[in-house]
VODRENGU-82077 format. One line per field, with one value per residue: chain; residue in one letter; residue number from 1; x, y, z of N, C-alpha, C, O in turn. Coordinates in nm, 3 decimals. Example, Ala and Ser with C-alpha at 12.3 -4.5 7.8 and 13.67 -1.06 7.14 Angstrom:
VODRENGU-82077
chain (A;A)
resn (A;S)
resi (1;2)
n.east (1.319;1.285)
n.north (-0.569;-0.225)
n.up (0.780;0.708)
ca.east (1.230;1.367)
ca.north (-0.450;-0.106)
ca.up (0.780;0.714)
c.east (1.320;1.290)
c.north (-0.330;0.003)
c.up (0.780;0.787)
o.east (1.424;1.341)
o.north (-0.332;0.114)
o.up (0.846;0.804)
END
This chain:
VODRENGU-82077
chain (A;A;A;A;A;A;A;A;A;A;A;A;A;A;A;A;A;A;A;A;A;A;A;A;A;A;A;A;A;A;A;A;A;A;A;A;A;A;A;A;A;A;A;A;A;A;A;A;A;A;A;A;A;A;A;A;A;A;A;A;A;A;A;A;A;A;A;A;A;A;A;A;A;A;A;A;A;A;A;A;A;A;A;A;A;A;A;A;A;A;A;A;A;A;A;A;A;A;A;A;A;A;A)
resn (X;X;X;X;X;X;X;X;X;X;X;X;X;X;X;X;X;X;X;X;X;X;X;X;X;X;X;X;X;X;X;X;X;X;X;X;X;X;X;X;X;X;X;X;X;X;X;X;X;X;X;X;X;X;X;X;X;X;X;X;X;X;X;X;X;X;X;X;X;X;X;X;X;X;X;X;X;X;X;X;X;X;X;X;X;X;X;X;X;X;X;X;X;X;X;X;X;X;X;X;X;X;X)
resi (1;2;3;4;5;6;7;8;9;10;11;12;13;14;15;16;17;18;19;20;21;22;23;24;25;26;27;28;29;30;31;32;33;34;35;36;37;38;39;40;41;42;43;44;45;46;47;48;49;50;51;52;53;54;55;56;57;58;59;60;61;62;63;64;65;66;67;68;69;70;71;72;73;74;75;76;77;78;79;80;81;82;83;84;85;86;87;88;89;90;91;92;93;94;95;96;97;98;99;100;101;102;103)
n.east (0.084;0.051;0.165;0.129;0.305;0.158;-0.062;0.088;0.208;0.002;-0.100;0.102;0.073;-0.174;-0.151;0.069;-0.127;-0.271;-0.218;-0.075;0.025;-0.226;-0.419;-0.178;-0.193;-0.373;-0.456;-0.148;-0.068;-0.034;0.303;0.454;0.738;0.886;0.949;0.734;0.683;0.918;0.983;0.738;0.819;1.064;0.943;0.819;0.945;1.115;0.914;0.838;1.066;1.063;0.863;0.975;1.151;0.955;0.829;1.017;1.045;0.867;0.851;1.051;0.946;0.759;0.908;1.030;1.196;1.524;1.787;2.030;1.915;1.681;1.833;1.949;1.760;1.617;1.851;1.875;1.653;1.652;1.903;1.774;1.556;1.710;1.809;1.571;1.478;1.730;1.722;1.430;1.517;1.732;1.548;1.379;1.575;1.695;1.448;1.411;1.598;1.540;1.298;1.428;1.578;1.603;1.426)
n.north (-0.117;0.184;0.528;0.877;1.143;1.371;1.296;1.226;1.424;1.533;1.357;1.388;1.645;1.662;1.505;1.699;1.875;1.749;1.697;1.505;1.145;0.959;0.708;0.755;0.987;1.052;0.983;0.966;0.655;0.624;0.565;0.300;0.343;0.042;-0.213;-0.206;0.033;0.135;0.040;0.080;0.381;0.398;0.308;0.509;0.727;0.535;0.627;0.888;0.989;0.874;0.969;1.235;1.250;1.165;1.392;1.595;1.486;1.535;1.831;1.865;1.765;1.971;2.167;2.343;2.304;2.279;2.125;2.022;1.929;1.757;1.558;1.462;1.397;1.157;1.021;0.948;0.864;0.625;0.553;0.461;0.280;0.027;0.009;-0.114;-0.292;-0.505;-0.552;-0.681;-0.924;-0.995;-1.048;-1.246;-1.454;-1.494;-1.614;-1.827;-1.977;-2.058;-2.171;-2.423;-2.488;-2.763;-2.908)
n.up (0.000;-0.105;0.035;-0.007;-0.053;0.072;0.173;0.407;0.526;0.628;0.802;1.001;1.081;1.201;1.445;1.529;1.655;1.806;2.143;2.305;2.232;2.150;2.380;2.582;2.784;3.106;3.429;3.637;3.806;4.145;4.248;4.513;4.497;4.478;4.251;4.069;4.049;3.952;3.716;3.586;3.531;3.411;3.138;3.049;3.070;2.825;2.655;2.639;2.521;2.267;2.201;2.135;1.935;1.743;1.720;1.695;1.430;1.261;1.311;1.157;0.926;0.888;0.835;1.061;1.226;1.380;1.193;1.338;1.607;1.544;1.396;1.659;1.834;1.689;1.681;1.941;2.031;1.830;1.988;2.279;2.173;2.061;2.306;2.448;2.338;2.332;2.611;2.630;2.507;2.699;2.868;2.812;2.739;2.993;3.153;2.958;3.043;3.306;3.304;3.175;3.403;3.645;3.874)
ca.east (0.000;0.147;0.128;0.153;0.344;0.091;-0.148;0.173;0.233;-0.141;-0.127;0.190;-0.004;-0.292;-0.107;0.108;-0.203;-0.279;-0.176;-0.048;-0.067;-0.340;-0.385;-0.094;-0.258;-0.418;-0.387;-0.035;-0.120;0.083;0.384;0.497;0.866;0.863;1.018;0.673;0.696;1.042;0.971;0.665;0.912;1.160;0.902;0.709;1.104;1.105;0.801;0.916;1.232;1.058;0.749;1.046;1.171;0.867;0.809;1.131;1.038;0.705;0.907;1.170;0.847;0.676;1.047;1.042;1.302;1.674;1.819;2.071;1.769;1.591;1.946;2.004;1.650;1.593;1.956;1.848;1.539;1.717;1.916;1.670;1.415;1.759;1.847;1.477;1.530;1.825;1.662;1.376;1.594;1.767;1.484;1.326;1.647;1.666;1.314;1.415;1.698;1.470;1.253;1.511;1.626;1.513;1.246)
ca.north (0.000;0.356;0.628;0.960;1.228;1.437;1.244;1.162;1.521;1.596;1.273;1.432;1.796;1.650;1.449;1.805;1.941;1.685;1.741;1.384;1.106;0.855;0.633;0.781;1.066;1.017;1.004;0.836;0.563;0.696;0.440;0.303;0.286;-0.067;-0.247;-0.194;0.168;0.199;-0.048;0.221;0.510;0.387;0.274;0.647;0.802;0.552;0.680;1.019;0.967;0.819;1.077;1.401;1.182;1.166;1.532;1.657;1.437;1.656;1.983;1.900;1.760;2.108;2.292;2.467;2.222;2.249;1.957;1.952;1.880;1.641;1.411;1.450;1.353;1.058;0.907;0.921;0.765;0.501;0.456;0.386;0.176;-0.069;-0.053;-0.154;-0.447;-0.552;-0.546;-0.796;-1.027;-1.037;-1.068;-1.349;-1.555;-1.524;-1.680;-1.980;-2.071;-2.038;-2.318;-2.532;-2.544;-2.908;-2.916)
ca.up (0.000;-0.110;0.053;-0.091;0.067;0.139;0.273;0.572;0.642;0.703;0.949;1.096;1.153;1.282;1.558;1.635;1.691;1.943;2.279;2.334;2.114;2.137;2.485;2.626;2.875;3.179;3.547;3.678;3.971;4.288;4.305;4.645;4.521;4.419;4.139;3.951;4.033;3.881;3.561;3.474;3.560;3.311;3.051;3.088;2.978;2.721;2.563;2.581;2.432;2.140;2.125;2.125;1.845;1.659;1.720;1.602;1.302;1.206;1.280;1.014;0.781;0.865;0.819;1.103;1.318;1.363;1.155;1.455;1.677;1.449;1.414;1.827;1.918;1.622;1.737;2.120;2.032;1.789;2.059;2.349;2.127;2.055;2.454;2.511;2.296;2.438;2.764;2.620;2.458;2.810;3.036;2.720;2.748;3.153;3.171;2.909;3.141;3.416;3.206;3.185;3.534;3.686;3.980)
c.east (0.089;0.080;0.141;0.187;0.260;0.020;-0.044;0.211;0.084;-0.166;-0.028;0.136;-0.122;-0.254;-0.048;0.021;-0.278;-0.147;-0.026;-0.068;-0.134;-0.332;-0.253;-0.100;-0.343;-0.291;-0.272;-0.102;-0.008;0.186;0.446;0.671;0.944;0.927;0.872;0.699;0.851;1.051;0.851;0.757;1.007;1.032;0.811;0.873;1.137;1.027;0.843;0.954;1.155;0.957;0.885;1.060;1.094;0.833;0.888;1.125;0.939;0.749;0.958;1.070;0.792;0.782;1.068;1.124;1.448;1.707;1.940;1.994;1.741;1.694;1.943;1.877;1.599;1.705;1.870;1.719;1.570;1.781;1.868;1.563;1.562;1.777;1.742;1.495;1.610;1.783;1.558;1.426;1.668;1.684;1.362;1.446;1.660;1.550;1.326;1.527;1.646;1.334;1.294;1.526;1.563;1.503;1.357)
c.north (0.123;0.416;0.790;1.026;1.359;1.434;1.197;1.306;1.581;1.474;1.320;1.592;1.780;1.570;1.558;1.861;1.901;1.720;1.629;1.282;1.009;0.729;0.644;0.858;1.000;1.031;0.888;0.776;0.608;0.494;0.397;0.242;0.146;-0.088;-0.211;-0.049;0.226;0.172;0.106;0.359;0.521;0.349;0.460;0.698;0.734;0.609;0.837;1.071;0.962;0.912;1.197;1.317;1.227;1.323;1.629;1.631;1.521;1.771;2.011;1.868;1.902;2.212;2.410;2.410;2.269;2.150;1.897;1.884;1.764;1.551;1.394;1.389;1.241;0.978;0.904;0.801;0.628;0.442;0.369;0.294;0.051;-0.109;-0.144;-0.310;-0.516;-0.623;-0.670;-0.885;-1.071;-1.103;-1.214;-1.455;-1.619;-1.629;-1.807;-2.063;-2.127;-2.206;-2.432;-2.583;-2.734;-2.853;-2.989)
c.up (0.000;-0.019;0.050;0.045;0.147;0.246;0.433;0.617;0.700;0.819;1.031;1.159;1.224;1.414;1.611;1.668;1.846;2.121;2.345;2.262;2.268;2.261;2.564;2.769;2.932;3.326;3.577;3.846;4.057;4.310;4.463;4.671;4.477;4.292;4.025;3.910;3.922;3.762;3.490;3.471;3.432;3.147;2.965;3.006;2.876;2.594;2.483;2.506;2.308;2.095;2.091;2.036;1.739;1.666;1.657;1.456;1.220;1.207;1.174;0.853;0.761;0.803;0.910;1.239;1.273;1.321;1.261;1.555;1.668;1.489;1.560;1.854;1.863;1.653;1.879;2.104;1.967;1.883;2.206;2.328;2.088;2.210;2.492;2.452;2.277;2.556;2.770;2.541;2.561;2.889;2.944;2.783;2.891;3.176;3.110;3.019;3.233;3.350;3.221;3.295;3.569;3.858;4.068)
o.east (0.176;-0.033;0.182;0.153;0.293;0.014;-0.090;0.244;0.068;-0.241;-0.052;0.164;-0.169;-0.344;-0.072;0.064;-0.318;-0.035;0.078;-0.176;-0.114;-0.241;-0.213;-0.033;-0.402;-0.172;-0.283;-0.153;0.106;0.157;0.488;0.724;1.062;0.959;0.899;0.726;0.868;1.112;0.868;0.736;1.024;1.083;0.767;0.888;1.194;1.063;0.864;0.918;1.181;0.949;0.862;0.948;1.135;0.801;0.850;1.172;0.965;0.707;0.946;1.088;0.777;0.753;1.104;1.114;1.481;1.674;1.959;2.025;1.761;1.680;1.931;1.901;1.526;1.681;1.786;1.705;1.530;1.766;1.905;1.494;1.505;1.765;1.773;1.519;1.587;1.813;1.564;1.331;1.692;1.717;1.277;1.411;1.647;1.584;1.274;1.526;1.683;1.327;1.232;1.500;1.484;1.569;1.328)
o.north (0.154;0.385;0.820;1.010;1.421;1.499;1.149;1.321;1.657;1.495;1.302;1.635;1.866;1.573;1.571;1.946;1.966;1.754;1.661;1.286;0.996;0.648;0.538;0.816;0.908;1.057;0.768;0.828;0.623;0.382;0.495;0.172;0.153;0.009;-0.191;-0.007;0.323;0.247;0.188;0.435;0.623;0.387;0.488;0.694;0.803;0.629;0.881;1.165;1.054;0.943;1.249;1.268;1.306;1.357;1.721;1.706;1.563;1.845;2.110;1.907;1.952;2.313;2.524;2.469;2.292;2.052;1.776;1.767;1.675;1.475;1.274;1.291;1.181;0.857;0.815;0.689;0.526;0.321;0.256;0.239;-0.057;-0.226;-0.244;-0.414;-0.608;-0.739;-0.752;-0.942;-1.191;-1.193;-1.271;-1.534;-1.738;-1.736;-1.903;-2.180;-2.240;-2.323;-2.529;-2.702;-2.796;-2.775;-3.037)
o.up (0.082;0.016;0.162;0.162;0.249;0.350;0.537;0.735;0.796;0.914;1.151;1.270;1.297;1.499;1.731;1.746;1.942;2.159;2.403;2.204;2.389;2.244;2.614;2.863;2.876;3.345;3.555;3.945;4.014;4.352;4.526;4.757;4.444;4.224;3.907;3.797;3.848;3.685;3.400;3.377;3.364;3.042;2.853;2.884;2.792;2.478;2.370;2.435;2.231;1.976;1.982;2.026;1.654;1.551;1.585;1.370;1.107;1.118;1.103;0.738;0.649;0.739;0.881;1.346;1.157;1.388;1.278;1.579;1.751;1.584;1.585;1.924;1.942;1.658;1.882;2.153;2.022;1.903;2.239;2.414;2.083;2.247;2.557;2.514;2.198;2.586;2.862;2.487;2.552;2.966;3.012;2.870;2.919;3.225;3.166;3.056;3.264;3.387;3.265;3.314;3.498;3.927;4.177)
END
């Protein structure tokens, strides 16, 4: 399926227009410190990471971004979306070992 370039910067102006994207907003649950508390903590800064990303990306489609910017905030995000999957390819393989073990 094509998709013409127009029709992707009018989906990229209608998301900067948004506030937030899509199921993202809302109230945060009060953490009590906790390993869950710190897993959403870190998952909440990956998001981030990857929305400034995508944001910088729509500035430089609109032309009104620094292309220093754009590269600094599309590497950061390239490289936090490889750390993350790192991280589940670790915590995948941990769990098969964990499989294996004998009873």
């Amino acid at each position: 399926m094509a998709i013409s370039f127009n029709n992707a910067v009018a989906a990229y102006q209608k998301i900067a227009r948004q506030d937030a994207l899509p199921g993202l907003s809302g109230a945060k649950p009060n953490g009590d410190g906790g390993f869950a508390d710190a897993l959403r903590q870190a998952t909440e800064g990956v998001i981030d990471t990857l929305y400034e990303g995508e944001r910088q990306t729509l500035q430089a489609a609109l032309g009104t971004a620094d292309l220093t910017d754009v590269v600094t905030a599309v590497n950061k995000a390239e490289l936090t979306l490889r750390t993350v999957v790192t991280l589940r390819d670790r915590v995948i393989q941990a769990y098969q070992e964990i499989l294996r073990m004998p009873i």
